[in-house]
Biotite code that builds the C-alpha atoms (Angstrom):
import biotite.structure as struc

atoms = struc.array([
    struc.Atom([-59.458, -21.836, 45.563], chain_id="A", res_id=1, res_name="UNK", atom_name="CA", element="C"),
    struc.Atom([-58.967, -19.022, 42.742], chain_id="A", res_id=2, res_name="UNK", atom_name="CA", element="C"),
    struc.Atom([-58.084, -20.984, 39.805], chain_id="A", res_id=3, res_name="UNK", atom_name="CA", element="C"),
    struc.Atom([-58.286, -19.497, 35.908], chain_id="A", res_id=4, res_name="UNK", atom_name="CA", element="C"),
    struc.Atom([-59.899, -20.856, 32.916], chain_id="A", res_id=5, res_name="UNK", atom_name="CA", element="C"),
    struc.Atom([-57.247, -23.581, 32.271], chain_id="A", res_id=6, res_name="UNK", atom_name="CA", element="C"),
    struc.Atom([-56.429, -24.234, 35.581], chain_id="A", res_id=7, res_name="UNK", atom_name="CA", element="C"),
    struc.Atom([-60.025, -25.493, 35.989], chain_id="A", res_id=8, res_name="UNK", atom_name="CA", element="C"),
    struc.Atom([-60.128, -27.424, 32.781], chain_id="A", res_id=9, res_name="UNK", atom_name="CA", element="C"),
    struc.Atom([-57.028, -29.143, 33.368], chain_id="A", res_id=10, res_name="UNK", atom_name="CA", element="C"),
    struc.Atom([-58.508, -29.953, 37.228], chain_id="A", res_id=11, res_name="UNK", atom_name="CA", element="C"),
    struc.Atom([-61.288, -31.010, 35.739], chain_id="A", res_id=12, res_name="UNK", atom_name="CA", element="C"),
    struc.Atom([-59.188, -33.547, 33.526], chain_id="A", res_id=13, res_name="UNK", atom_name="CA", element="C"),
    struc.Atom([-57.341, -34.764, 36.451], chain_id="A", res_id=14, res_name="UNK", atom_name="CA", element="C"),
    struc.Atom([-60.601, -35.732, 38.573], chain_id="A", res_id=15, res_name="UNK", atom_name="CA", element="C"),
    struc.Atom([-62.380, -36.992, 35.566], chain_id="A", res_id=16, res_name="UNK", atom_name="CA", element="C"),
    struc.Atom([-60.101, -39.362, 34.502], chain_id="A", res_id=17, res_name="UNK", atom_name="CA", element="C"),
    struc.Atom([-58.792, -40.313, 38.131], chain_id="A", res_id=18, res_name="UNK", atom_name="CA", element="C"),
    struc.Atom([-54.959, -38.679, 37.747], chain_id="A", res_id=19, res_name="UNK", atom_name="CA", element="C"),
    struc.Atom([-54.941, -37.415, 41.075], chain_id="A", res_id=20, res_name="UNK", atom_name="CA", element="C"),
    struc.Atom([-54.323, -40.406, 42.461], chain_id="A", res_id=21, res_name="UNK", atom_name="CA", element="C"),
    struc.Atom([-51.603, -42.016, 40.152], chain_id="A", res_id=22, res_name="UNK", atom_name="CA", element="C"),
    struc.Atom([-48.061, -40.984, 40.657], chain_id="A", res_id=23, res_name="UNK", atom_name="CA", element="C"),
    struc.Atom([-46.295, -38.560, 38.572], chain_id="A", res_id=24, res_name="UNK", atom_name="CA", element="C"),
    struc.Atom([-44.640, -40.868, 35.879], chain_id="A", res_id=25, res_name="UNK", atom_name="CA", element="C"),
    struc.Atom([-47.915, -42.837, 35.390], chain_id="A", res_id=26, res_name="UNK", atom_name="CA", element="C"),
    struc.Atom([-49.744, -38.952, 35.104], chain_id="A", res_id=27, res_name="UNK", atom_name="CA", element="C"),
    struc.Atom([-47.130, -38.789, 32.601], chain_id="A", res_id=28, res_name="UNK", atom_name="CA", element="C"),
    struc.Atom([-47.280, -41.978, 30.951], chain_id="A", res_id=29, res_name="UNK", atom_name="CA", element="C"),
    struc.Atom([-51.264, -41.651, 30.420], chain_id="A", res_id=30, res_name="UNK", atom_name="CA", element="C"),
    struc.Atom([-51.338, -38.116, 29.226], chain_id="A", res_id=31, res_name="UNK", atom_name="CA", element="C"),
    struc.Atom([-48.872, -39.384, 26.094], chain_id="A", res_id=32, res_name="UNK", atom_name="CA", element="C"),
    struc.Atom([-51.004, -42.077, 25.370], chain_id="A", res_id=33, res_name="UNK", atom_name="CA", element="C"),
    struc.Atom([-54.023, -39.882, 24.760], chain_id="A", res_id=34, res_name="UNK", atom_name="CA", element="C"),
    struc.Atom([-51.459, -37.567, 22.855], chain_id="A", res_id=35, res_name="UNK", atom_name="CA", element="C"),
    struc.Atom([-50.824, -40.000, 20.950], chain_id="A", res_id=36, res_name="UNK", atom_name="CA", element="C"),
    struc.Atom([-54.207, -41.882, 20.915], chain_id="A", res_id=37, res_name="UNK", atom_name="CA", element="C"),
    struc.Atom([-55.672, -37.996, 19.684], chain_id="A", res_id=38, res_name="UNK", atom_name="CA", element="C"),
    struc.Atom([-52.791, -38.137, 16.783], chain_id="A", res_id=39, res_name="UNK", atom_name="CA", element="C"),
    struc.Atom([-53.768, -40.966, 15.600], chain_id="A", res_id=40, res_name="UNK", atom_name="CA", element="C"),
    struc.Atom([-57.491, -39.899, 15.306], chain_id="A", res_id=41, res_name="UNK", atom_name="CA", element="C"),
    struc.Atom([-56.414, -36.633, 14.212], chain_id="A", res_id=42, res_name="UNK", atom_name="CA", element="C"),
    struc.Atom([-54.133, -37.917, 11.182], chain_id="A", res_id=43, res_name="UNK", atom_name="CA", element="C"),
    struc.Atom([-56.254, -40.533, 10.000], chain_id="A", res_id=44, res_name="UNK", atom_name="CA", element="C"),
    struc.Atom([-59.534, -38.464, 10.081], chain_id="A", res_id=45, res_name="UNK", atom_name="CA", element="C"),
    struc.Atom([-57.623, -35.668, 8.123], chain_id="A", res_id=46, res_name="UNK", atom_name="CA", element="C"),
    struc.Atom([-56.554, -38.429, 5.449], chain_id="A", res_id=47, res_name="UNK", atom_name="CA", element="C"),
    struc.Atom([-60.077, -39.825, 5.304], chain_id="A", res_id=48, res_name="UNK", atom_name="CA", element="C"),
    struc.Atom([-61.707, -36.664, 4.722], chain_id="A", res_id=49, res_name="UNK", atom_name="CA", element="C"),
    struc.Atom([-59.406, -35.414, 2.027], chain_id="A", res_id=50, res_name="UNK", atom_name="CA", element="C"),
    struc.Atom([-59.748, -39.099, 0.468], chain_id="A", res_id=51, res_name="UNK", atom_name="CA", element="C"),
    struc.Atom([-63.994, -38.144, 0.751], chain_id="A", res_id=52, res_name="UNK", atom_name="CA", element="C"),
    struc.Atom([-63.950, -34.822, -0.789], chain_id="A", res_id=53, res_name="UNK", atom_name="CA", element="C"),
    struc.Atom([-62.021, -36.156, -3.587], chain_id="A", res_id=54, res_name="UNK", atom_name="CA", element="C"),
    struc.Atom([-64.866, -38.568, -4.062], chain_id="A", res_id=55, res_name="UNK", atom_name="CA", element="C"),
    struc.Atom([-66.588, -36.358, -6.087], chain_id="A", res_id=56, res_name="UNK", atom_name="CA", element="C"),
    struc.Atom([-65.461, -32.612, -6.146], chain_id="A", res_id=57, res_name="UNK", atom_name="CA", element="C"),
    struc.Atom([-68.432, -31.180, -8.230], chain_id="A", res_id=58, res_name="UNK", atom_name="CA", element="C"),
    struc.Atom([-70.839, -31.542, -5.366], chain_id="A", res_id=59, res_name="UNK", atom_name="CA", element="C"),
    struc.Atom([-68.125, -30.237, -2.695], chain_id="A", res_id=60, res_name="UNK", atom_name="CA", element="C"),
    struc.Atom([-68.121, -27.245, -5.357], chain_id="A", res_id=61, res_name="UNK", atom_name="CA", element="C"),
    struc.Atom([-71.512, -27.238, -5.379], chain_id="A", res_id=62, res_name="UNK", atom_name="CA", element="C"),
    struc.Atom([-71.702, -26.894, -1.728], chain_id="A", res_id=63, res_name="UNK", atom_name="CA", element="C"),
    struc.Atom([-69.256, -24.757, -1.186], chain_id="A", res_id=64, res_name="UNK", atom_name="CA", element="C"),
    struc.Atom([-70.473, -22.128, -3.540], chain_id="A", res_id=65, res_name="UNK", atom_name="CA", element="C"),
    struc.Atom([-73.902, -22.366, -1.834], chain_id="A", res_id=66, res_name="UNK", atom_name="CA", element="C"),
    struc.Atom([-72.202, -21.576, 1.389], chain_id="A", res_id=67, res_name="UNK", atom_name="CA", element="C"),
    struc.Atom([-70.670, -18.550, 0.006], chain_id="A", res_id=68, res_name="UNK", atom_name="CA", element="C"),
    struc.Atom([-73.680, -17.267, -1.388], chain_id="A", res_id=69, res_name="UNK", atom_name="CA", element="C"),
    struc.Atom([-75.199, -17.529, 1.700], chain_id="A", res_id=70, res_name="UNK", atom_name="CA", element="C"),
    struc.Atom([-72.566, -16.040, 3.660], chain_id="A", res_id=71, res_name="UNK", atom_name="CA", element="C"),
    struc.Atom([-72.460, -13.401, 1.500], chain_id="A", res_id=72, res_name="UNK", atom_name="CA", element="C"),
    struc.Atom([-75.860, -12.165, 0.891], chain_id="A", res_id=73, res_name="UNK", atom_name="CA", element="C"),
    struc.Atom([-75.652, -12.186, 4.971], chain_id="A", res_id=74, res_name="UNK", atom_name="CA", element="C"),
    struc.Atom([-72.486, -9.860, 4.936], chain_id="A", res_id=75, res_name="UNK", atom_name="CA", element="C"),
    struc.Atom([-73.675, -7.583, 2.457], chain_id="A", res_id=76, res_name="UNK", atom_name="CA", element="C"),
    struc.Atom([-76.657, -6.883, 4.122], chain_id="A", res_id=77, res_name="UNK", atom_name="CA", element="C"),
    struc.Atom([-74.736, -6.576, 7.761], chain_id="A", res_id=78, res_name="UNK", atom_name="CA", element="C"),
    struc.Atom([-73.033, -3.939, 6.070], chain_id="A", res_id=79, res_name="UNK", atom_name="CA", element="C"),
    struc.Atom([-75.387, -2.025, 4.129], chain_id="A", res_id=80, res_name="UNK", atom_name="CA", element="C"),
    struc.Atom([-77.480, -1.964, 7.320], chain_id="A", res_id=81, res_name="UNK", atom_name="CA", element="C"),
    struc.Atom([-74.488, -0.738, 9.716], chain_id="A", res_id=82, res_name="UNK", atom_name="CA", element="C"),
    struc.Atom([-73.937, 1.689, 6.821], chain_id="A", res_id=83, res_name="UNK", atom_name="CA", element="C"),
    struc.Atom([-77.694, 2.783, 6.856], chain_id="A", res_id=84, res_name="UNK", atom_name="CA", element="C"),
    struc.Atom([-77.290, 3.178, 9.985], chain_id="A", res_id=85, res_name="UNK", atom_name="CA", element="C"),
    struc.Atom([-74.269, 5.273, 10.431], chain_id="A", res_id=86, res_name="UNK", atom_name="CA", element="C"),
    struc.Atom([-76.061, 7.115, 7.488], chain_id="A", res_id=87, res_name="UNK", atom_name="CA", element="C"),
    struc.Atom([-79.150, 8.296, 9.701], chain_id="A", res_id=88, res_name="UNK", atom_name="CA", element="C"),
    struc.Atom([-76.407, 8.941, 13.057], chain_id="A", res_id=89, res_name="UNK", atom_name="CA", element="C"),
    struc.Atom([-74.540, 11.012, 11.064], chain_id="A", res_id=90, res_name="UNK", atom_name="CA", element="C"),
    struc.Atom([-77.510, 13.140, 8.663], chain_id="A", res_id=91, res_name="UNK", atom_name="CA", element="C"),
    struc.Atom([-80.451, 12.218, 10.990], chain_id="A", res_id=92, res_name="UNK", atom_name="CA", element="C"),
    struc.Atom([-82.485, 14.955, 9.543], chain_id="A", res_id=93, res_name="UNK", atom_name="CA", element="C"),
    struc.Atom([-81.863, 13.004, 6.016], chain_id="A", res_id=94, res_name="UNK", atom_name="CA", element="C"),
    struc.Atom([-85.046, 11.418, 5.161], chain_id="A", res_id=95, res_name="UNK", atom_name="CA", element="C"),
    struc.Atom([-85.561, 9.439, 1.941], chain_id="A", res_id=96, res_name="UNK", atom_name="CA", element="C"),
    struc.Atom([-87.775, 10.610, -0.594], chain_id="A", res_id=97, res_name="UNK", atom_name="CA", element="C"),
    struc.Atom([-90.683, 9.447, -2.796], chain_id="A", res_id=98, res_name="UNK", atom_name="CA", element="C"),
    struc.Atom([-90.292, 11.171, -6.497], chain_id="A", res_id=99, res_name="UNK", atom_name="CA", element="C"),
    struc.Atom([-94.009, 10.463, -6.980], chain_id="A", res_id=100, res_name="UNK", atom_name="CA", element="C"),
])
């Protein structure tokens, strides 16, 4: 049985859950309750974390300019590496100096 990525995950469903024995309107019936079941979950968790981080912004802030910090001290030194890098690939008989 060749089957692709989805195929599998949505066989996988089917046995899981037990689909492939119901008939074709109850398959049907089932799949848009959990449709619906996941919208609800969906909406409400959206709402309840907007409602959270309104709580208190300055610590959201906080966090959120930690993150970036992070993030970026991690991207700026990706790059000057990959630059050092390209630096020696391109000049490799470059060497740095010592004035001293």
């Amino acid at each position: 049985m060749n089957m692709n990525w989805i195929q599998r995950k949505i066989y996988l469903y089917n046995v899981t859950f037990g689909l492939y024995m119901l008939d074709w309107w109850e398959r049907y019936l089932f799949n848009t309750l959990v449709i619906v079941l996941m919208w609800f979950m969906l909406y409400n968790g959206s709402k309840y974390i907007t409602e959270f981080c309104k709580r208190d912004p300055a610590y959201f802030d906080l966090k959120l300019n930690e993150i970036s910090k992070i993030l970026d001290l991690h991207f700026k030194s990706k790059f000057l590496s990959q630059a050092f890098m390209v630096r020696l690939t391109i000049f490799p008989n470059l060497k740095d100096h010592d004035d001293g």
